[in-house]
Wavefront OBJ file of the C-alpha trace (Angstrom):
o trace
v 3.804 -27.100 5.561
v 2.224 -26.155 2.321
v 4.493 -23.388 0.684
v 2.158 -19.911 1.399
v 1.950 -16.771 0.025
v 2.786 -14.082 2.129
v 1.450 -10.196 1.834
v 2.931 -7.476 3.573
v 2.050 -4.496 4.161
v 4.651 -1.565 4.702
v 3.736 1.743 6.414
v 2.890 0.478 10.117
v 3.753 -3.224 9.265
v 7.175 -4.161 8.048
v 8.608 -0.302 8.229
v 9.656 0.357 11.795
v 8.667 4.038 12.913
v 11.834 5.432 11.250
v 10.644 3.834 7.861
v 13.187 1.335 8.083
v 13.079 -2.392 7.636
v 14.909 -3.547 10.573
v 17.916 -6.698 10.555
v 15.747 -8.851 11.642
v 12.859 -8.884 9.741
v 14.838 -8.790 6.918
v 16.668 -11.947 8.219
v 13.244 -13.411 8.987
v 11.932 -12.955 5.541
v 15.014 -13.976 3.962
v 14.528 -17.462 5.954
v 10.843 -17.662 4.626
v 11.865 -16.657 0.863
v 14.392 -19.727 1.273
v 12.240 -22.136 2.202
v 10.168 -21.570 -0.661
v 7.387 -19.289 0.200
v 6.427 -16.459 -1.590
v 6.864 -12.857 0.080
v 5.404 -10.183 -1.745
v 4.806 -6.446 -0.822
v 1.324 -4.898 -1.318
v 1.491 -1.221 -0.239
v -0.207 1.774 -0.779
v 2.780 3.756 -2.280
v 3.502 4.149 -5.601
v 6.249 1.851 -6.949
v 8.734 5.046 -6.886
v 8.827 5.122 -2.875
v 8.560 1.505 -2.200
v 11.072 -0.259 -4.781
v 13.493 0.710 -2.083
v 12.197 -1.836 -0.012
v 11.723 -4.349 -3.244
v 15.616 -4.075 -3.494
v 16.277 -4.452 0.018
v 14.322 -7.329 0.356
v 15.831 -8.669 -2.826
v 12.224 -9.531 -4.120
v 11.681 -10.545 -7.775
v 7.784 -11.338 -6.875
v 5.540 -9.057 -7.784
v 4.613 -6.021 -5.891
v 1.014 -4.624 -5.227
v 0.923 -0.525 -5.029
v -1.359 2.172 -4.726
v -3.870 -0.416 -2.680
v -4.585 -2.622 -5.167
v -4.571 -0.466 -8.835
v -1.317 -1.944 -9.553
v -0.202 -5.144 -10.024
v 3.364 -5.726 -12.074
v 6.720 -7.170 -11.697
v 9.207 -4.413 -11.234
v 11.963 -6.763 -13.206
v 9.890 -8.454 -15.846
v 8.062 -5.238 -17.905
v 5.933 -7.732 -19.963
v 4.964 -9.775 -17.202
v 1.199 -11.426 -18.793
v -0.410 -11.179 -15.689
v 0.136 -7.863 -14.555
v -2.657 -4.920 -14.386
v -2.952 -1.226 -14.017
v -6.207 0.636 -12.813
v -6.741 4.427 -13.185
v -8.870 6.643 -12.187
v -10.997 9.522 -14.131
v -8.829 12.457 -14.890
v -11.768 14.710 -14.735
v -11.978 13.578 -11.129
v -8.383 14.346 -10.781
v -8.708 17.748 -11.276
v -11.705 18.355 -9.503
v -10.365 17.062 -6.610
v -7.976 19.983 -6.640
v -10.856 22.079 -5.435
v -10.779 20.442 -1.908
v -7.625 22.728 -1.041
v -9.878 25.594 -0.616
v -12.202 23.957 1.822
v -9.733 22.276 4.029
v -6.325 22.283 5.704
v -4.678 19.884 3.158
v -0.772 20.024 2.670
v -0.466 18.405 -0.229
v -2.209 16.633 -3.007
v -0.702 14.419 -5.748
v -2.069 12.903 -8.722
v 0.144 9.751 -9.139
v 0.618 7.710 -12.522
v 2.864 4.307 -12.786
v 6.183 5.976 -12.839
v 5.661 10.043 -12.219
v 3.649 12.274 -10.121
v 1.955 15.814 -10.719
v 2.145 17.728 -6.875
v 0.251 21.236 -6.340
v 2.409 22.175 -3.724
v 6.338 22.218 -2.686
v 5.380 19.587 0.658
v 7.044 16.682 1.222
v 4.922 14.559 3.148
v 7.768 11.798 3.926
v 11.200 11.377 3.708
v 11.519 9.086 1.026
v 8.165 10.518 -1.217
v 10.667 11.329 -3.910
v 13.031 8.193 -3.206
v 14.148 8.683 -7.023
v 14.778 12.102 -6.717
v 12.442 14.680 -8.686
v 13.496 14.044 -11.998
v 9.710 12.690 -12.675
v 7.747 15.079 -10.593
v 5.511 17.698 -12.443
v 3.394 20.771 -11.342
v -0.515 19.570 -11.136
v -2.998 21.504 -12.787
v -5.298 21.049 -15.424
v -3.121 22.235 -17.887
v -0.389 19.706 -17.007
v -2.044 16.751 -16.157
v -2.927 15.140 -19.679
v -3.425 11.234 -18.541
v -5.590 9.365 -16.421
v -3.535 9.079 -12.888
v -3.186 5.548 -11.005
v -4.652 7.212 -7.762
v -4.798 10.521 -6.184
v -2.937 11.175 -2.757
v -4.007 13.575 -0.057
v -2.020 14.061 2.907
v -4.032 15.770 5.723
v -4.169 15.474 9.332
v -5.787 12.601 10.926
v -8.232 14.902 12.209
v -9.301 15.833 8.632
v -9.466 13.040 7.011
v -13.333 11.838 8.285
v -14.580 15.219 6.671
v -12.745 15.135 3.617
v -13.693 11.545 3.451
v -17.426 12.680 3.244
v -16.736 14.931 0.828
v -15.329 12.736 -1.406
v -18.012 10.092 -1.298
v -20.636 13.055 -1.269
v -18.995 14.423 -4.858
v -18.152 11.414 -6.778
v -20.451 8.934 -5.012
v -19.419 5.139 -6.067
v -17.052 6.051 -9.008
v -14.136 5.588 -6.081
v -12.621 4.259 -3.351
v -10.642 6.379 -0.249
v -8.337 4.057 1.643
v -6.102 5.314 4.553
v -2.983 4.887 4.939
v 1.104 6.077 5.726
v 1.286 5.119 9.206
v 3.574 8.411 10.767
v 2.635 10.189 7.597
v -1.491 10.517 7.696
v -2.491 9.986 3.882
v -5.786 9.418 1.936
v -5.626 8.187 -1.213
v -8.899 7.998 -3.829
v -8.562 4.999 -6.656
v -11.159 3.899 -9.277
v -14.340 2.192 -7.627
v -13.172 -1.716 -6.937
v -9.662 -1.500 -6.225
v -8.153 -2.710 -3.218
v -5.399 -4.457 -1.941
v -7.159 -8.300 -2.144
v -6.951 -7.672 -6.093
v -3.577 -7.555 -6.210
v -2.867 -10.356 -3.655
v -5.378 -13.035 -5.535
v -4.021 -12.132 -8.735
v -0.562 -13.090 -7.124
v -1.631 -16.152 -5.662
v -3.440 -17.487 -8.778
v 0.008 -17.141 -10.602
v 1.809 -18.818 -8.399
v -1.010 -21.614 -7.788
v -1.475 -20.625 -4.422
v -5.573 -21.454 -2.624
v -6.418 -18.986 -0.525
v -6.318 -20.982 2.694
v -2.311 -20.910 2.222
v -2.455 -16.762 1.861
v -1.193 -14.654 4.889
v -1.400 -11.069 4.706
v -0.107 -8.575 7.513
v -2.034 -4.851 8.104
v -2.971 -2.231 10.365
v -4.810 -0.067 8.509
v -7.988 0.538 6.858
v -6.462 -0.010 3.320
v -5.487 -3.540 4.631
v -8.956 -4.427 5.362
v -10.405 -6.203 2.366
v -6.511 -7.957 2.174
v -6.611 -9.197 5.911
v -10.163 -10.482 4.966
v -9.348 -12.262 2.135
v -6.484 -14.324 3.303
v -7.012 -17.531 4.585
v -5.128 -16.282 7.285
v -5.199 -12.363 8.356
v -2.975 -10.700 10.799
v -3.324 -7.158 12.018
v -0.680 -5.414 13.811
v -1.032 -4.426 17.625
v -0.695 -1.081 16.233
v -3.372 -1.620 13.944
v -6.580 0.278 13.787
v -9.477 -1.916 16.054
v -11.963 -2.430 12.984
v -8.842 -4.279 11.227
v -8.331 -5.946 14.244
v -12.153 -7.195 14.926
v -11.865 -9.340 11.625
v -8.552 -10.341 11.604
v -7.950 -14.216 11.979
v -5.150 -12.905 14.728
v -2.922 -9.916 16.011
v 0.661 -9.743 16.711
v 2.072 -9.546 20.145
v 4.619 -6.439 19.385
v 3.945 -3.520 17.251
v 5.488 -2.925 13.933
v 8.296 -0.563 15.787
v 8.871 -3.882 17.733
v 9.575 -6.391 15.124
v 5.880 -7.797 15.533
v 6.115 -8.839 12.033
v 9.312 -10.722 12.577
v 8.150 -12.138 16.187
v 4.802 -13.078 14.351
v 6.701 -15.054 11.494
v 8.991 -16.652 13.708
v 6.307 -18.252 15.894
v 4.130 -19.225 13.122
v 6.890 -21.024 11.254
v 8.674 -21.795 13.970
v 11.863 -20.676 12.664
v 14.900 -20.786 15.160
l 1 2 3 4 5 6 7 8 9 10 11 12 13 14 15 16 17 18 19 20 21 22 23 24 25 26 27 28 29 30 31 32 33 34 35 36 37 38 39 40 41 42 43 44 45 46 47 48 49 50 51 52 53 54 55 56 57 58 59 60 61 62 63 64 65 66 67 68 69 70 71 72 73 74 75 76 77 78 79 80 81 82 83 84 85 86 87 88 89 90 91 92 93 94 95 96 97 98 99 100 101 102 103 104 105 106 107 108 109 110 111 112 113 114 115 116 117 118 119 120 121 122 123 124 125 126 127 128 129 130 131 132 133 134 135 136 137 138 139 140 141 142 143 144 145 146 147 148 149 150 151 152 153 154 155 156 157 158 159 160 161 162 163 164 165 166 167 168 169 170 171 172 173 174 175 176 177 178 179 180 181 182 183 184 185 186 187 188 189 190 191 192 193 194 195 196 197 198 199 200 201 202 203 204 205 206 207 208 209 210 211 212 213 214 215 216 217 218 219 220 221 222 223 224 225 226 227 228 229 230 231 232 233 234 235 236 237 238 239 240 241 242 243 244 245 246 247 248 249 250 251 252 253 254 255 256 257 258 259 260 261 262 263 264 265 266 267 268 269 270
């Protein structure tokens, strides 16, 4: 078998519904990464609350966060190939405006390594997985750079109308992806970034064709990914319009090792 590249996902893919990466997938990928194929992550987190998951996996690839505006190798700062995408800062700030028009519990303006917050919620567990040492207060007086993406966490219920609102203000200067699987989360990039960047920037380095990419999802911000791979899988707990162009869906959900099953099967590892 020709050695592949393969993407995962983590919210609702490779994270159980705990947020964990459970024995055996890790044991599954491990078997995969030993046999010479490439694993890689491509998330929407920032790099803060994912390298977690980097180290656990013992990765050295590189990583793809905040769908698709950020491309790097966590352990190789001058890596030639990597790239970083931001987003308007005048947006940024406008965007704060949205809290008085809707039920939003937090918003975040997110830059490589920090974040700017204009509130004390913590959507997730592990949002501030290296502690708050390089969190800020967001306003327009603080926020001096132009931020990787901007997070909102909202209900699921919200997010269609806030969505609108978005695309309504700042028409095709961005992009609003879903994502967070338990933790409902919009986030708003530069126009043109998505997930597929990031993944066919990683398979060109490593001299990968596409055919030989597989790329796990169940979300909308995995859309454009599962498309592009020569072979896309959504979850069973993925959204349906993920799973109407998906080359294939798993059997078990992500909080039943459907990545691992999936892998297993496909490689037909014992």
């Amino acid at each position: 078998m020709n050695k592949k590249l393969i993407a995962l996902d983590l919210d609702g893919t490779t994270l159980n519904n705990q947020s964990l990466i459970s024995q055996k997938t890790n044991d599954v990928l491990t078997k995969l990464k030993q046999a010479g194929h490439i694993v890689s992550i491509a998330t929407g987190r920032p790099y803060r609350s994912s390298r977690q998951y980097y180290a656990e996996l013992d990765l050295d690839t590189p990583i793809v966060n905040f769908n698709g505006a950020l491309c790097h190798k966590p352990n190789e700062l001058a890596w030639e190939s990597q790239y970083h995408k931001t987003l308007d800062r005048e947006i940024a700030i406008d965007m704060l405006s949205l809290r008085k028009e809707m039920d939003i519990q937090l918003i975040a303006a997110e830059l490589r390594d920090s974040v700017y917050v204009d509130d004390d919620f913590i959507p997730y567990e592990d949002f501030f997985a290296t502690g708050k040492t390089m969190s800020f207060k967001l306003s327009e007086d603080t926020l001096k750079e132009e931020p990787t993406a901007i997070s909102i966490f909202t209900g699921h219920e919200n997010q269609k109308v806030i969505i609108n609102k978005i695309v309504r203000r700042y028409g095709d200067a961005v992009e609003v992806r879903t994502w967070g699987g338990q933790t409902p989360c919009l986030e708003v990039v530069a126009a043109g970034v998505q997930k597929a960047l990031g993944v066919e920037r990683i398979a060109h380095v490593y001299g990968i064709q596409q055919k030989d990419i597989l790329a796990f999802g169940d979300e909308a911000n995995d859309y454009e990914m599962i498309q592009y791979a020569g072979h896309g899988v959504a979850m069973r707990n993925g959204i349906d319009a993920l799973k109407s162009i998906a080359n294939d869906v798993t059997e078990f959900t992500n909080h039943e090792n459907g990545l691992a099953d999936y892998l297993k099967s496909y490689f037909k590892l014992n």
